[in-house]
KOLMAR-154975 format. One record per atom (N, C-alpha, C): x, y negated, z; residue in three letters. Coordinates in steps of 0.05 Angstrom, whole numbers, plus 5000, padded with zeros to 4 digits. Example, Ala and Ser with C-alpha at 12.3 -4.5 7.8 and 13.67 -1.06 7.14 Angstrom:
// KOLMAR-154975
526451145156ALA 524650905156ALA 526450665156ALA 525750455142SER 527350215143SER 525849995157SER 
// end
This chain:
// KOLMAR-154975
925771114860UNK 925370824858UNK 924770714885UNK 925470534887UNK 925870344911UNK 924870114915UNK 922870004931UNK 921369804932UNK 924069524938UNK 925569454918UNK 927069224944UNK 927768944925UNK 923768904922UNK 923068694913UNK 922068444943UNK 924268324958UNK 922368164977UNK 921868355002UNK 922768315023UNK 921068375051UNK 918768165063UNK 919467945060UNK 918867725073UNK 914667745073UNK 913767695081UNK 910667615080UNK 910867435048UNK 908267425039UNK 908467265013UNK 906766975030UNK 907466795024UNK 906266485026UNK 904066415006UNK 902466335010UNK 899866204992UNK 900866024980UNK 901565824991UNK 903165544985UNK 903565554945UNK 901365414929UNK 901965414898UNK 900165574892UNK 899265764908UNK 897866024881UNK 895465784876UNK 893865914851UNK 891865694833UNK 888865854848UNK 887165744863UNK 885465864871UNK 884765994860UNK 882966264875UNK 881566484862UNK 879866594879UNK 876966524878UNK 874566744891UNK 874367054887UNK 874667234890UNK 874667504887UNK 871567464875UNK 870267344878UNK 867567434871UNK 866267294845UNK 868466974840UNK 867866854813UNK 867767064789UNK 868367314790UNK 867367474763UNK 865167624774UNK 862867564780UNK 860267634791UNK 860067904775UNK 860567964740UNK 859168134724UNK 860668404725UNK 862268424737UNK 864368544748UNK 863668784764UNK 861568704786UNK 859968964795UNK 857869094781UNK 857769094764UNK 856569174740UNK 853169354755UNK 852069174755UNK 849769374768UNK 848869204794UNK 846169014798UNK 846368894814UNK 843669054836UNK 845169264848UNK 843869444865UNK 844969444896UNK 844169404915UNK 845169404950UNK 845269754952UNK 843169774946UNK 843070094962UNK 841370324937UNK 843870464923UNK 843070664906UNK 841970914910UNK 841670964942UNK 842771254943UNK 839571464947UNK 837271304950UNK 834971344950UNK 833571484921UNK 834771334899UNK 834471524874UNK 835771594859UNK 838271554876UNK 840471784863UNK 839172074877UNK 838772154905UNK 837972284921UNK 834872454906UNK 832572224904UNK 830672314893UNK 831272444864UNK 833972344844UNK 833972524818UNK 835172734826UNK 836972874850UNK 838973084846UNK 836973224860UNK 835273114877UNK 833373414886UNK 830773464870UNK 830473254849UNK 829673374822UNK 830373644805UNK 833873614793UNK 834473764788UNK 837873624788UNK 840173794782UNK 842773764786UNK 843473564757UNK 842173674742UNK 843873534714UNK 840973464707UNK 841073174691UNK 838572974679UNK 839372954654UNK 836772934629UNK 838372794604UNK 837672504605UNK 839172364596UNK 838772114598UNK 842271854621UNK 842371644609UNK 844071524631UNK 843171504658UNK 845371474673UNK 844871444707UNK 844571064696UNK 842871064717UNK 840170864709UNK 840870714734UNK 841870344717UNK 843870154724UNK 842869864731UNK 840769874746UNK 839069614748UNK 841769364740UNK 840569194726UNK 842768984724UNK 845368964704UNK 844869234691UNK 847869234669UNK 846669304655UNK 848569234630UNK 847769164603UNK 847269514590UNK 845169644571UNK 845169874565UNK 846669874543UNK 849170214554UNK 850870204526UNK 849470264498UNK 851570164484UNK 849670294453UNK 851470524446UNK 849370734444UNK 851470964436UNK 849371114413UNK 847470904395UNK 846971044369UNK 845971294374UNK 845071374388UNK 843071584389UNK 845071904390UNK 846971794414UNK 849171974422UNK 847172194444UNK 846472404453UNK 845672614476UNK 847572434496UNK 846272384515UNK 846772364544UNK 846572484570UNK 847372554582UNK 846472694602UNK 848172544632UNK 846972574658UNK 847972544686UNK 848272764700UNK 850472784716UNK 850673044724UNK 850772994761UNK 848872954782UNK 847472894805UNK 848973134830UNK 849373434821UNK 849073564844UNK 852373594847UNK 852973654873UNK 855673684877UNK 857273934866UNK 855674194858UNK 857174394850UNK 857974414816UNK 855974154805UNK 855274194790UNK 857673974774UNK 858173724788UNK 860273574785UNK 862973614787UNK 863373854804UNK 866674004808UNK 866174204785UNK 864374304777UNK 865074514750UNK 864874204721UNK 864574084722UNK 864173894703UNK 867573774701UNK 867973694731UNK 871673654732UNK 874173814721UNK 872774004736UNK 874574274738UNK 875974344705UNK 873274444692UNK 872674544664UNK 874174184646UNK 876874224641UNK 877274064622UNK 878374084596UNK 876674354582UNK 877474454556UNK 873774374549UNK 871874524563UNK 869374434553UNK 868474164563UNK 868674024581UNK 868973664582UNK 871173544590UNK 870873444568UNK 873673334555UNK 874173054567UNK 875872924569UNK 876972594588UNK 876872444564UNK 877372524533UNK 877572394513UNK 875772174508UNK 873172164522UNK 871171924514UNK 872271694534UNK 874071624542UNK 876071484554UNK 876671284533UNK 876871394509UNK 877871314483UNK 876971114469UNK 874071134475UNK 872070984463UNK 871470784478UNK 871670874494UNK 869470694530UNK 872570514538UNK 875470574544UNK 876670364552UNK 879070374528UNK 880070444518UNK 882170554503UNK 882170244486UNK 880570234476UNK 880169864463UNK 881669704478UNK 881669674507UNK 882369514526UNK 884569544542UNK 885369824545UNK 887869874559UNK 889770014535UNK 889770144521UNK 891470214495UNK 890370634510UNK 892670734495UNK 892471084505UNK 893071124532UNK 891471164548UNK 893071284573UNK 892271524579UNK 893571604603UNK 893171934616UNK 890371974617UNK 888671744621UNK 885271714628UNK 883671874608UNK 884971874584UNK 883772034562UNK 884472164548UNK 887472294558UNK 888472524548UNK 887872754554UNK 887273014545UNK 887573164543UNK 889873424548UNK 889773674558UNK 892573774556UNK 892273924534UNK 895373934528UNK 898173984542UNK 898773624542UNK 897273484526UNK 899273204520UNK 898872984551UNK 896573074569UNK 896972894592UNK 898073024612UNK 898973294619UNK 900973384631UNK 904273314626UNK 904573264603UNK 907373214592UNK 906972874600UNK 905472714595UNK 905172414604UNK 904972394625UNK 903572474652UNK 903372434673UNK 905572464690UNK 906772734678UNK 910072764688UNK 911672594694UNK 911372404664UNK 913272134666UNK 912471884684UNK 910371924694UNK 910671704709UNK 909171794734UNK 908572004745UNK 908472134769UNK 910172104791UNK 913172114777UNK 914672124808UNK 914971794828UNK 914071644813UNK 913671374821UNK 912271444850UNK 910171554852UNK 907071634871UNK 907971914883UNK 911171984890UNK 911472164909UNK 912272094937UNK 911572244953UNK 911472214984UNK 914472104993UNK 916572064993UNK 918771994994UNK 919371654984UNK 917871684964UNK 917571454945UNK 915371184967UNK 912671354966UNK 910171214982UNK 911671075016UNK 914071325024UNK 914871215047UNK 916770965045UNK 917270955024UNK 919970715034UNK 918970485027UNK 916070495009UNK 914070205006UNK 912570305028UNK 911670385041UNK 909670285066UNK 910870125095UNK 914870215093UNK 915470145113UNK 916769855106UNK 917869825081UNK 918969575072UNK 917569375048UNK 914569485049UNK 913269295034UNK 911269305036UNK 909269475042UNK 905569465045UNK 906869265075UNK 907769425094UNK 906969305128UNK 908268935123UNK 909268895112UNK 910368695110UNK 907968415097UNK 907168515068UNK 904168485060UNK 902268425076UNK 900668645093UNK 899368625108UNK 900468425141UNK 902468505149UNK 902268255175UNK 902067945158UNK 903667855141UNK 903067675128UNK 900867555123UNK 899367675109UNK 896167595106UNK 895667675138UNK 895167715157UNK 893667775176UNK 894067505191UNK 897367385202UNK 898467115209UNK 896966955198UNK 895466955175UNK 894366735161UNK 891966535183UNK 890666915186UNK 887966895204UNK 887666915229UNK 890066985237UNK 888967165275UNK 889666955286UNK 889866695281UNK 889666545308UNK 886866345306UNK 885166485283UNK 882466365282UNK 879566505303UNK 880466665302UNK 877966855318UNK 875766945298UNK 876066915273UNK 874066945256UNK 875067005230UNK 873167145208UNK 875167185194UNK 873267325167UNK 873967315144UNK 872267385118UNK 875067645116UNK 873767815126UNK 876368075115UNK 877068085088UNK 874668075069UNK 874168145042UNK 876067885029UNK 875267695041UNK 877367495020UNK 879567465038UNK 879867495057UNK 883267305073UNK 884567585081UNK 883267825069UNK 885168105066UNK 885468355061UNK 882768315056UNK 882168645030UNK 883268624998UNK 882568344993UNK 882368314965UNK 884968244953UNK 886068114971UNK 889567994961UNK 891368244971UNK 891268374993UNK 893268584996UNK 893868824968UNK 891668964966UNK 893369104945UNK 894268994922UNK 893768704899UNK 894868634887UNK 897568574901UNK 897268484914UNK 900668414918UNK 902868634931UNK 901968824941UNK 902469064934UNK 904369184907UNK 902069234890UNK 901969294862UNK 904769074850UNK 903168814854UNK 905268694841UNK 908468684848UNK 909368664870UNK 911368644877UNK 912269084882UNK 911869174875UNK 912269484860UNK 913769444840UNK 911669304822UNK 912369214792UNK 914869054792UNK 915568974809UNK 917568774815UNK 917168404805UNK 914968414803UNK 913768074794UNK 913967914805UNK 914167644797UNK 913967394812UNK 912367324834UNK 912167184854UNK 910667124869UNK 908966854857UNK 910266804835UNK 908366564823UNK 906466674807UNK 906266894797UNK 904467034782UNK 903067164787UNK 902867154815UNK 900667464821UNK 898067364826UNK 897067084818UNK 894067004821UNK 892967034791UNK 895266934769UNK 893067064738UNK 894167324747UNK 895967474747UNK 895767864744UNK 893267864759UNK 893067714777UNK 890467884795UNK 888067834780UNK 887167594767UNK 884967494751UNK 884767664718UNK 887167734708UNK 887368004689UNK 886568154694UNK 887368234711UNK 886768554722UNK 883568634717UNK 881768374742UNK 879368454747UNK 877568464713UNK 877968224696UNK 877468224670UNK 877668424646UNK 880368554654UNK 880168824641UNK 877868954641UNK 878569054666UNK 876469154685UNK 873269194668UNK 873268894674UNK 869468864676UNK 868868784638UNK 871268954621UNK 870068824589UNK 867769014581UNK 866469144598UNK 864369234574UNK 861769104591UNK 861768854611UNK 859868674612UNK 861168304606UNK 863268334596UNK 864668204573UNK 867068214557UNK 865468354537UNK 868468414517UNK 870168234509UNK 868868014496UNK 871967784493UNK 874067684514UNK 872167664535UNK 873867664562UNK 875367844568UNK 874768154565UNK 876968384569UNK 878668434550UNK 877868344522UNK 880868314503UNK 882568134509UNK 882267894507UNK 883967774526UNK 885967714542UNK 884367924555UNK 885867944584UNK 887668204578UNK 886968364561UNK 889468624547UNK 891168404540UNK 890768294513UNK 892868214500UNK 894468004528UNK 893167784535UNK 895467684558UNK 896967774572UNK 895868104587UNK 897768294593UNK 900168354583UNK 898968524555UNK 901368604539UNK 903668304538UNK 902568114524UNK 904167864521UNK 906867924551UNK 905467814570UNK 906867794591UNK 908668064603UNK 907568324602UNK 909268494609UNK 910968534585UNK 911568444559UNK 912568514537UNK 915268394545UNK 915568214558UNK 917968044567UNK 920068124580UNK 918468274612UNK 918568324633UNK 920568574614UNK 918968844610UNK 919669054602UNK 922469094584UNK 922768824569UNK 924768904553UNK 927368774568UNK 926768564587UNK 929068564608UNK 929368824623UNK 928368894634UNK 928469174650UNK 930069344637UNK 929269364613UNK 930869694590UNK 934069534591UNK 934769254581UNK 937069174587UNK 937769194612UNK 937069074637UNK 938168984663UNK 935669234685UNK 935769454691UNK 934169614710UNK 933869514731UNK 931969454749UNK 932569384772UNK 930569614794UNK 929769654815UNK 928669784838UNK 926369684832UNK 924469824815UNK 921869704814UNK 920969864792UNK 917669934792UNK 917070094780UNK 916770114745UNK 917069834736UNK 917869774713UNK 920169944703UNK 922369804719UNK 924369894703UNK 923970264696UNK 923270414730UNK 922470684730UNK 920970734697UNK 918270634697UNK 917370684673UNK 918870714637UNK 920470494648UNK 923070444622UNK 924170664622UNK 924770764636UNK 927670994634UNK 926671334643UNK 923971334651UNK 923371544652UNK 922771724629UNK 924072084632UNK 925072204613UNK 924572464623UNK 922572604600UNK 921572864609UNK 922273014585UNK 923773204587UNK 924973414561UNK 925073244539UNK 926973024541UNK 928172894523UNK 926072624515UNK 923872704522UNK 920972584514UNK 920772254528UNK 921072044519UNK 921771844538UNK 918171564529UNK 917471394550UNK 915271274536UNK 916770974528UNK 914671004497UNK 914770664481UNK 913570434505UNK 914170214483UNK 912769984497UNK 909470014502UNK 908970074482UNK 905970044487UNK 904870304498UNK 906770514503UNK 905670704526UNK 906070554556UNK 907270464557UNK 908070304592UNK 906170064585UNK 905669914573UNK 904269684570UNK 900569914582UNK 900770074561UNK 897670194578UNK 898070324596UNK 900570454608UNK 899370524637UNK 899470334658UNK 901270124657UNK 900669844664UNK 898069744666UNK 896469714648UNK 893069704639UNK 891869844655UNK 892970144661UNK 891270324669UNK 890670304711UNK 894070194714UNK 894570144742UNK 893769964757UNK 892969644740UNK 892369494754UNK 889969504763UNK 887069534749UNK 885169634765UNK 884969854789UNK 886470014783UNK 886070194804UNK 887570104824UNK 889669924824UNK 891469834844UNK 890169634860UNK 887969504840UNK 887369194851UNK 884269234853UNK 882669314846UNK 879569364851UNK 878869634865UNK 879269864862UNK 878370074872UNK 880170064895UNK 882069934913UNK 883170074930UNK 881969714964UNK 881269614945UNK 881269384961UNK 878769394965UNK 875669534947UNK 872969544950UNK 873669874967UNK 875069954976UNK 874970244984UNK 875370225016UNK 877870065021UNK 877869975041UNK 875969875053UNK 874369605034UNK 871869435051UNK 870369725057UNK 869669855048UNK 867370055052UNK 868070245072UNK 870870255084UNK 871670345101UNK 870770205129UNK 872269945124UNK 871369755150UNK 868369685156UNK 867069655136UNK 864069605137UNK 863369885155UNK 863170105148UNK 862870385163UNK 862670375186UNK 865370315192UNK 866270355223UNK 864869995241UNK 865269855225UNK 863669515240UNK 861469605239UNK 859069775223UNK 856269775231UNK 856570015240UNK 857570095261UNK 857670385281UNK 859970305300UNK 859270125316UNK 861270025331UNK 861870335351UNK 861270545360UNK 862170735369UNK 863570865365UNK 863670975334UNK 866070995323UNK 868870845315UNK 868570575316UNK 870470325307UNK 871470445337UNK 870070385363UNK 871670345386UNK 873170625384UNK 872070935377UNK 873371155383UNK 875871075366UNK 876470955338UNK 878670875318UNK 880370745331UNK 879870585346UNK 881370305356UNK 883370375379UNK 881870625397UNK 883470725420UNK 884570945405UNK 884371075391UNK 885971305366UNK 885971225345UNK 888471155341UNK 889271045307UNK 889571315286UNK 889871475306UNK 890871725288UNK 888071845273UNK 885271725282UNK 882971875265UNK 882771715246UNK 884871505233UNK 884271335213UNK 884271465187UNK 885671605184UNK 886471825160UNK 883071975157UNK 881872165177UNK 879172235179UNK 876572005168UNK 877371745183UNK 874871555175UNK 874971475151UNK 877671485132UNK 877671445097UNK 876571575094UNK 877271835096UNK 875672005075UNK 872872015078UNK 872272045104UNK 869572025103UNK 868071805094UNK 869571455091UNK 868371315077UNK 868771395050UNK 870671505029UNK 871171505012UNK 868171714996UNK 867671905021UNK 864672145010UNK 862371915016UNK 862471825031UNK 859771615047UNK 859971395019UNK 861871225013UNK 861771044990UNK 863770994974UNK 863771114959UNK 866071084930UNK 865870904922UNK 868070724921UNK 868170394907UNK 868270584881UNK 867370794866UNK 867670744836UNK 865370964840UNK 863670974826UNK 860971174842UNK 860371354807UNK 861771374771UNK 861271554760UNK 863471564742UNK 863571764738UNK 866771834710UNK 864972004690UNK 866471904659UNK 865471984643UNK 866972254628UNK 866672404621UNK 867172624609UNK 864672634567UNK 866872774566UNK 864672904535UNK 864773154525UNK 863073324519UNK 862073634519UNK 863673724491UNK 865673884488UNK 867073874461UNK 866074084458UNK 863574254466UNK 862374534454UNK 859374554457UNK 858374664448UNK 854374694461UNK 855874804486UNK 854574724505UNK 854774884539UNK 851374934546UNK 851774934573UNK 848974954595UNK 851074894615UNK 849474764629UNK 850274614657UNK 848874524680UNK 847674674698UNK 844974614720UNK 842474684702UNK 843674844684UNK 840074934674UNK 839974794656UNK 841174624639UNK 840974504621UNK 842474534595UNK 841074554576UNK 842074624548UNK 844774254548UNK 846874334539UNK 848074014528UNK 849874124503UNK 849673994486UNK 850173974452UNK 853473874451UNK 854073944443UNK 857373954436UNK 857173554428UNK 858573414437UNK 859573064431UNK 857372964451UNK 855773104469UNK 854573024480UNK 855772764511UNK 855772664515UNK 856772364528UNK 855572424564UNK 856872494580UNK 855072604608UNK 857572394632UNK 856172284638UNK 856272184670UNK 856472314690UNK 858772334709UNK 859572494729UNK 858772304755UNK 856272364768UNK 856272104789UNK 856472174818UNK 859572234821UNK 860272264845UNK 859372144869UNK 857871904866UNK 856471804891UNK 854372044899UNK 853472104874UNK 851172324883UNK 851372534897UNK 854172664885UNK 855272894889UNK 856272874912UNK 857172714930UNK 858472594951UNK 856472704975UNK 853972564970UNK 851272584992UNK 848672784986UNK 850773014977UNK 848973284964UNK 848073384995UNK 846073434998UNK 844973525020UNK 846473825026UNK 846273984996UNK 846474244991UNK 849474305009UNK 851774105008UNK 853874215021UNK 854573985039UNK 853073765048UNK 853573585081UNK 852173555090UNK 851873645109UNK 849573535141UNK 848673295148UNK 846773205147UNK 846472945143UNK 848272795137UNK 847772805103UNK 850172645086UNK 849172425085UNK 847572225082UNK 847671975081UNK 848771855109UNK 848471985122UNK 849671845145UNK 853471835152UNK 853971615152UNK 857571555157UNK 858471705188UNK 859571835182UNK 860472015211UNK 862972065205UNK 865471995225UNK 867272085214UNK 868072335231UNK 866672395246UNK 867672645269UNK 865972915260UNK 864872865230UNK 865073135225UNK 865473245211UNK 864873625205UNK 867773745192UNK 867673755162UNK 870673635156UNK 871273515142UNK 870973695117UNK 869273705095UNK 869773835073UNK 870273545046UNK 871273805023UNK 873073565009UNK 870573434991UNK 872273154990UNK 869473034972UNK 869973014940UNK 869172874923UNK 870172854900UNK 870372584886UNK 870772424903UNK 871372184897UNK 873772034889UNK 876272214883UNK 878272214872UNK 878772404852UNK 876472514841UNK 876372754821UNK 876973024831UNK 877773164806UNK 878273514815UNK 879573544789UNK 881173794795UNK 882573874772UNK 884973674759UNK 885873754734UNK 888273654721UNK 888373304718UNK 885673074725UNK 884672894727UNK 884772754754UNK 886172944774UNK 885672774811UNK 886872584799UNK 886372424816UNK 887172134813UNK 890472114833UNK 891472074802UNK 894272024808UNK 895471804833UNK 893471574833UNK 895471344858UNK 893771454880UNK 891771684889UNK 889871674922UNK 892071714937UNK 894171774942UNK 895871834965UNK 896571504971UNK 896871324941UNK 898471104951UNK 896370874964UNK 893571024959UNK 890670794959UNK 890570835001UNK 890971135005UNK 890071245032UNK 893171035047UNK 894471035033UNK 897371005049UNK 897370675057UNK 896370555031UNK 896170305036UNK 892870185059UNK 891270365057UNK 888670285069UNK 889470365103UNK 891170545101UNK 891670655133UNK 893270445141UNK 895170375126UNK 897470055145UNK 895469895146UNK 893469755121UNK 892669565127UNK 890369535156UNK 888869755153UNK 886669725170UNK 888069805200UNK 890469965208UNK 891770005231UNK 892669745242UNK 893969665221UNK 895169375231UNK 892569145235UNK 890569185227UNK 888668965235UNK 888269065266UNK 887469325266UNK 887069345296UNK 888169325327UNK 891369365309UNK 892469375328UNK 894369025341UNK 892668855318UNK 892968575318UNK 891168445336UNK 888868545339UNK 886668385342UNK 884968565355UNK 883668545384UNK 880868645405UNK 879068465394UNK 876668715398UNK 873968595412UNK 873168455379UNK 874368615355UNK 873068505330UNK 869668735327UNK 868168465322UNK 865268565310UNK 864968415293UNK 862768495271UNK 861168335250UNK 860068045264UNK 860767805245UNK 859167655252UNK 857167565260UNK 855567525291UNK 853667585292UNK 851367215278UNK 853067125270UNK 851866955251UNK 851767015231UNK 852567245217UNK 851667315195UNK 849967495198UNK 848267525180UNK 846667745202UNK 845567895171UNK 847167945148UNK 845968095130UNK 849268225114UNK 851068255130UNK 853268365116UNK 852168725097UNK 852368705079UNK 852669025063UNK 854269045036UNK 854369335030UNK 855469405009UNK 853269424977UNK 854469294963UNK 853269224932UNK 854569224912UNK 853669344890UNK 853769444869UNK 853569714857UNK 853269714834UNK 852270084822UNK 855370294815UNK 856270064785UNK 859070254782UNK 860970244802UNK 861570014814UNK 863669954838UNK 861369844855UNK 862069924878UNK 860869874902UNK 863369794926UNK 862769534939UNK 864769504965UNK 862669304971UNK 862969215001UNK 861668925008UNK 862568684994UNK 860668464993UNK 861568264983UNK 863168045002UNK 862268155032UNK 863867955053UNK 863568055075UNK 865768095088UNK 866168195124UNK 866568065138UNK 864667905144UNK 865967625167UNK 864967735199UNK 866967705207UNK 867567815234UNK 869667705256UNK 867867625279UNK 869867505309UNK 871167725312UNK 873967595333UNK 874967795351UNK 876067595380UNK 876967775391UNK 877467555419UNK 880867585430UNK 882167685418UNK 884767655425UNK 886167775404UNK 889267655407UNK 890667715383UNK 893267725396UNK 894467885378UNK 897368005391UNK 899167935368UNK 901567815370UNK 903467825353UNK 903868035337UNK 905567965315UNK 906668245299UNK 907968305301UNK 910368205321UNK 912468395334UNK 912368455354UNK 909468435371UNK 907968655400UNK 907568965393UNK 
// end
């Protein structure tokens, strides 16, 4: 499949405004800095009973379900790993309402045979011919908007619009539509701190891709729709409402985790201007400074799993339907395997984190999240000297519990270079 929806930059000109931040409830958890008692419970002990504990969000009701949090890093990769004794199936309960069945809470053999089918979309061959004829194109676009200001809200004038439009024009979509897809998306998203709002925003989905999809199965075009239409694994081909939920399943991850992953990238390197400058004269350690923001701050900080047997796990008895929280933020800044882990360093040695999962569950789009965060944030630099944090702002940080990114990167710079310099 072939990106050859549009080269051109997209124009603002018509879209219906939209604050990235008018869905406030969205960061579910109104916390700046978690990592103090996440830190104080894992050197308690690895696994807790009880929820990872959410200043600001609503407590689930789960009827007097066993809960458990699982804090230490070795303890979180056998929790991944093991997906016969914790199971992805409580996916089912927790979003399945809202996005329909997806890979998110299948189980194998049946999410190996599903993933198949829409895997080859997210291979390296594939990722290359959108980064050179459609992310870079995206990104100088939005960047022209701003570089002849000297100043600049990264988070809104270019973290937050790049990967939707991205995503969308993949999908092969209108350029008149990508401000409600983008306002769907986040609403999905955030329905279990409003459910009527996140049904909704399913059903308007479905409505609107129901259209799209069944032109595609008639007329195919170079776009990942039609791909989804026609993809065919040992005869095995997906319905409407299988592509309608992995649709569901893509737009958040396309449009919230990859655009709060980035900010948390750039925030990193802007409050460590030593490192930003080592980035800026070597583009090539940009690949190194994701990852290390991605261990330092996961825009998605726990995944849920469910115990389909009595186990033990860090010393802990857990009861077969038992409901356990994987909180990779924790696991991330385990003392036990990083050297001064709270601290953002991208120059040192690199071990893997788990912020894109482990096992039969990695997260299917991270090659396309890294691929898109490396054009975008290369091309800012190599647009624009002498960018720092605003020094009129003087309280920029990263907030929230389940998703975490900054809420705003406003930041000077002092010269700007064309996009065909």
């Amino acid at each position: 499949m072939e990106a050859g929806v549009g080269s051109e930059a997209i124009e603002p000109s018509g879209w219906p405004a939209f604050d990235p931040f008018e869905l406030t409830d969205t960061v579910l958890g109104d916390v700046r800095d978690p990592y103090p008692a996440l830190a104080d419970l894992r050197r308690q002990a690895p696994v807790h009973e009880g929820p990872l504990p959410m200043p600001g969000a609503a407590e689930p009701r789960l009827h007097g379900t066993p809960q458990f949090t699982v804090y230490g890093h070795d303890e979180v990769v056998r929790v991944l790993r093991d997906h016969e004794t914790f199971s992805s199936s409580i996916y089912h309960d927790v979003m399945g309402m809202v996005m329909g069945r997806t890979i998110l809470e299948m189980d194998e053999p049946e999410h190996r045979m599903k993933r198949a089918l829409v895997s080859p979309a997210f291979r390296s061959r594939v990722l290359a011919r959108w980064e050179t004829g459609l992310v870079t194109s995206v990104v100088e676009g939005l960047i022209d908007r701003f570089a002849g200001n000297g100043r600049a809200d990264l988070v809104r004038e270019l973290l937050f619009d790049f990967p939707v439009q991205v995503i969308a024009r993949i999908l092969g979509l209108p350029m008149e539509d990508y401000a409600r897809f983008q306002r769907w998306s986040i609403e999905l998203l955030s329905v279990m701190a409003n459910f009527e709002r996140g049904m909704a925003a399913s059903r308007q989905l479905a409505e609107y891709f129901s259209g799209i999809l069944e032109e595609r199965r008639r007329s195919p075009s170079q776009d990942l729709i039609s791909d989804l239409a026609s993809a065919e694994v040992d005869g095995e081909r997906l319905g409407d409402e299988e592509v309608f939920a992995f649709l569901r399943l893509l737009l958040p991850a396309g449009v919230e985790t990859t655009y709060r992953a980035s900010g948390n990238l750039l925030f990193g390197l802007l409050s460590h201007p030593d490192q930003l400058g080592a980035v800026c004269r070597d583009l090539s350690l940009l690949p190194q400074a994701f990852e290390e923001a991605l261990r330092w701050e996961p825009p998605l900080t726990i995944l849920l799993r469910i115990a389909t047997t009595d186990t033990e796990l860090g010393g802990v008895e857990i009861p077969a339907g038992a409901h356990i929280g994987v909180c990779v933020a924790a696991a991330n800044r385990d003392e036990r395997r990083y050297q001064a882990a709270d601290s953002f360093d991208i120059f040192r040695d690199p071990r893997q984190h788990v912020t894109f999962g482990f096992g039969v569950h990695m997260c299917l789009g991270m090659h396309l999240a890294r691929m898109e965060t490396r054009v975008a944030v290369s091309k800012l630099f190599q647009r624009v000297e002498g960018m720092c944090l605003d020094p009129g702002d003087l309280d920029p940080h990263i907030h929230g519990m389940a998703f975490r990114s900054p809420t705003a990167l406003p930041v000077t710079f002092s010269a700007v270079r064309s996009s065909g310099d």
